[in-house]
C-alpha positions as a printed Julia matrix, in Angstrom:
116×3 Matrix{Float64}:
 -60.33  -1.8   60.77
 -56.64  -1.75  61.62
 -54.5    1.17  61.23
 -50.59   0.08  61.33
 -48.44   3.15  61.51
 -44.65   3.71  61.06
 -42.05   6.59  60.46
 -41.39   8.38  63.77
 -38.1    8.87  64.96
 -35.85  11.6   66.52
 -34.87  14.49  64.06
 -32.63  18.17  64.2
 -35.15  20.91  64.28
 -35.54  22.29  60.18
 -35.05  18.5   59.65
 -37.93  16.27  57.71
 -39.5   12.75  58.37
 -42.23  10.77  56.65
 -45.06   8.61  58.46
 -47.23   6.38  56.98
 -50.01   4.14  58.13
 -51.84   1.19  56.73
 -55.54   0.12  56.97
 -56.49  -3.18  56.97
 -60.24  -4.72  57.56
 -63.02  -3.19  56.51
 -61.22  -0.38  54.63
 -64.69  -0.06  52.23
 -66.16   1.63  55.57
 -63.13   4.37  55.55
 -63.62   7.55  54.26
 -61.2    9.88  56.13
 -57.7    9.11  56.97
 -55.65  11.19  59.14
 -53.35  12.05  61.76
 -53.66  13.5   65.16
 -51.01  13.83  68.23
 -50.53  14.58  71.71
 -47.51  15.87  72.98
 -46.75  15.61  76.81
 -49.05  17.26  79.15
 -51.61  18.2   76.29
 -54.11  17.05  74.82
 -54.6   15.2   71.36
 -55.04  17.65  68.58
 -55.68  17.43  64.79
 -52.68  17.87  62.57
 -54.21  16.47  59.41
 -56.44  14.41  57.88
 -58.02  13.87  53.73
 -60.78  12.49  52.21
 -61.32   9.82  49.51
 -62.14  12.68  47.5
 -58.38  14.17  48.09
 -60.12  16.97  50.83
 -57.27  18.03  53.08
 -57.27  19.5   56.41
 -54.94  21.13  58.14
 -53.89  22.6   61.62
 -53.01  26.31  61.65
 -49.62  25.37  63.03
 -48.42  23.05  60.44
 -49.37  24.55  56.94
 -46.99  25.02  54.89
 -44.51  22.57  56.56
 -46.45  19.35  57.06
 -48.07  17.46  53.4
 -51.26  14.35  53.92
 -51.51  12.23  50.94
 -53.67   9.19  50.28
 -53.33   6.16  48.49
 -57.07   5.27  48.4
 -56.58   1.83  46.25
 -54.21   0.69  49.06
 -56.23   2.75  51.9
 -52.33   4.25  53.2
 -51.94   7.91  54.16
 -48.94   9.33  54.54
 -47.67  12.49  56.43
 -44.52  14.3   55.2
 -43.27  16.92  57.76
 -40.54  19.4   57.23
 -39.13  22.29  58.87
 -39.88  20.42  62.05
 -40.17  22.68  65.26
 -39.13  21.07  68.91
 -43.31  21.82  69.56
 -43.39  18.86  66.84
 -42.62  16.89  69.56
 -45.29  14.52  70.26
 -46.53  10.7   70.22
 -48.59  10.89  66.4
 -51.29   8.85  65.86
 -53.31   7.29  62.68
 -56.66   7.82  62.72
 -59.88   6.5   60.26
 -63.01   7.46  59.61
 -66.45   6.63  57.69
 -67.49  10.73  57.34
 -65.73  13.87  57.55
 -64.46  15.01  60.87
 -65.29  11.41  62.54
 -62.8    9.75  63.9
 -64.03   5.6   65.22
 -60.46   3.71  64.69
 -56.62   4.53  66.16
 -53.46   3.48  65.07
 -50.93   2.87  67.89
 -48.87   5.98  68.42
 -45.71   6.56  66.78
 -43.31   9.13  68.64
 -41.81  12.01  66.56
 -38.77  13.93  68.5
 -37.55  17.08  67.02
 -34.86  17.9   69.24
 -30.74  18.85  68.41
């Protein structure tokens, strides 16, 4: 499986951006489809991820700003994120899975800046 992610750039805090990632390969094995990221000096951390069956999870620190979606025909999940904070800040990465809560393929990262 290959994960192909795009959508990061540099963005005004309260500002919005959009990522989206692509699976290719042996997509039939994917059940979950998310997004983690690392921001300097810390370690990677969950921000969101959905099942086939359209179950969403999210971290504390971005409900209510930050929306997953699937496209399960096409296997692409996309990450909208608004009211972005500076602590947004980080290098966001795609991730797949073949159960809930089990990560076993990466996108490359894609770097989100919130910063004015």
């Amino acid at each position: 499986v290959q994960l192909q992610a795009s959508g990061g750039g540099q963005v005004q805090p309260g500002g919005s951006l959009r990522l989206s990632c692509a699976a290719s390969g042996s997509i039939f094995s994917i059940y979950t489809m998310g997004w983690y990221r690392q921001a300097p000096g810390k370690q990677r951390e969950l921000v969101a991820t959905i099942t086939t069956g359209g179950i969403s999870n999210y971290a504390d620190s971005v409900k209510g700003r930050f929306t997953i979606s699937t496209d399960n025909a096409k296997k692409t999940v996309h990450l909208q994120m608004n009211s972005l904070k500076p602590e947004d800040t980080a290098v966001y990465y795609c991730a797949a899975g073949p159960t809930y809560g089990r990560v076993e393929y990466w996108g490359r990262g894609t770097l989100v800046t919130v910063s004015s």
